[in-house]
C-alpha positions as CSV (number, residue, x, y, z in Angstrom):
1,X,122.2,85.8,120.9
2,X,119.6,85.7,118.1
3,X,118.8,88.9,116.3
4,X,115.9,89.3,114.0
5,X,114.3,92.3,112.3
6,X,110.2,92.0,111.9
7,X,107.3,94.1,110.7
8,X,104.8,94.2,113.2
9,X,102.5,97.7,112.7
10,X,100.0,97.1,115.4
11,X,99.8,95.9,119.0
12,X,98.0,92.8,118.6
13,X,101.0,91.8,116.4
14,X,104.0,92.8,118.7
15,X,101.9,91.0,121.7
16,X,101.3,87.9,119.7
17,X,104.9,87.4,118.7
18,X,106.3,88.4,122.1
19,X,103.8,85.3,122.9
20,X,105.4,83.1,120.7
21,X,108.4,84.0,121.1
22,X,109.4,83.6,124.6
23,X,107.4,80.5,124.7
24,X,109.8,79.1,122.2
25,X,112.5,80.0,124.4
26,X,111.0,77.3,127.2
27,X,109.6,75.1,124.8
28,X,105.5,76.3,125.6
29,X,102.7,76.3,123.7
30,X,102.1,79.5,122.7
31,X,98.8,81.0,124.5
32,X,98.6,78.6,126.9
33,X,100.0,81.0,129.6
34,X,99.3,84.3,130.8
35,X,101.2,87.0,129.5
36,X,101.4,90.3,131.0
37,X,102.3,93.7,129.9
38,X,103.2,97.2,131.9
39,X,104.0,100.4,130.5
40,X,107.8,102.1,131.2
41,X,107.9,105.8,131.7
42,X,110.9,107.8,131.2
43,X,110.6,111.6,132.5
44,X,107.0,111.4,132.7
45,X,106.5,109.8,129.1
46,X,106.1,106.3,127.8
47,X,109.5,104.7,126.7
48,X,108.4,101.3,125.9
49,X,106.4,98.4,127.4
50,X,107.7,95.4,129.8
51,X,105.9,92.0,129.1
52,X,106.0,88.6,131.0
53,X,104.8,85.3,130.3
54,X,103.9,83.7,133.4
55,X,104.9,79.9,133.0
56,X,104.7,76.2,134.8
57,X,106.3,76.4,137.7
58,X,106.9,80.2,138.6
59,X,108.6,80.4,135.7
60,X,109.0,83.7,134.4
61,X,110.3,84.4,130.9
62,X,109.8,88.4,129.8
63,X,110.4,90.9,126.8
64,X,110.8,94.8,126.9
65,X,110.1,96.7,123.7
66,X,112.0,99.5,124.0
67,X,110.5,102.5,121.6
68,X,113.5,104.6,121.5
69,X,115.6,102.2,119.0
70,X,112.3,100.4,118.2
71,X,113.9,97.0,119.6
72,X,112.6,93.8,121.5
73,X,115.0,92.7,124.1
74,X,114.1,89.1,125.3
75,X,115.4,86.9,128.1
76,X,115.2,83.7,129.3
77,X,114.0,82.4,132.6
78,X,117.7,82.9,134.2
79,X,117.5,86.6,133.3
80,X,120.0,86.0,130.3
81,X,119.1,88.2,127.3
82,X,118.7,85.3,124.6
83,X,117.7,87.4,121.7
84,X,116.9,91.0,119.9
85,X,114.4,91.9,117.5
86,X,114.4,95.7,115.3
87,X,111.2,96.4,114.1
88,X,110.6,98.2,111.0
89,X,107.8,99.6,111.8
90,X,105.7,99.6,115.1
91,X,102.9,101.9,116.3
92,X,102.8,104.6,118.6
93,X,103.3,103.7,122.0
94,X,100.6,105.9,123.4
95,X,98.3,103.7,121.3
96,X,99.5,100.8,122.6
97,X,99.2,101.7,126.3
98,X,95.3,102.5,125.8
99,X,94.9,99.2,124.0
100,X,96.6,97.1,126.9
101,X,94.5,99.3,129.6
């Protein structure tokens, strides 16, 4: 598994190199295919945010930033966790959920 540590302060950034990312992982083109994100709550709270990259072929390839430990978890199309990113620094997740709305 790869591990990586990044600076990515807003969401733009964390959404655009979730992009690349997994589509990296398939061999994509990066923007070419949707990619979708949904808010985890925890206890009535935000906790993080789940994202999929929809892909040829019902492929389905999808990243959860988890806020707690400030980590992206990534996995492949099997469901295998291929790598994990620690970010530096990230912004708020409440700011990120009213971006994605």
């Amino acid at each position: 598994m790869v591990e990586s540590h990044e600076r990515l302060p807003n969401f733009i950034d964390i959404r655009k190199y979730i992009n690349q990312t997994l589509s990296q992982i398939e061999q994509l083109q990066p923007d070419r295919f949707e990619l979708t994100e949904t808010p985890l709550w925890r206890s009535g709270r935000p906790c993080g945010m789940s994202f999929c990259l929809h892909g040829p072929r019902a492929v389905r390839l999808t990243a959860v930033w988890e806020t707690d430990g400030n980590t992206i978890l990534f996995y492949g199309s099997q469901g295998e966790r291929v790598q994990r990113t620690h970010l530096a620094a990230a912004p708020a997740i409440e700011d990120c959920i009213a971006s994605a709305a």
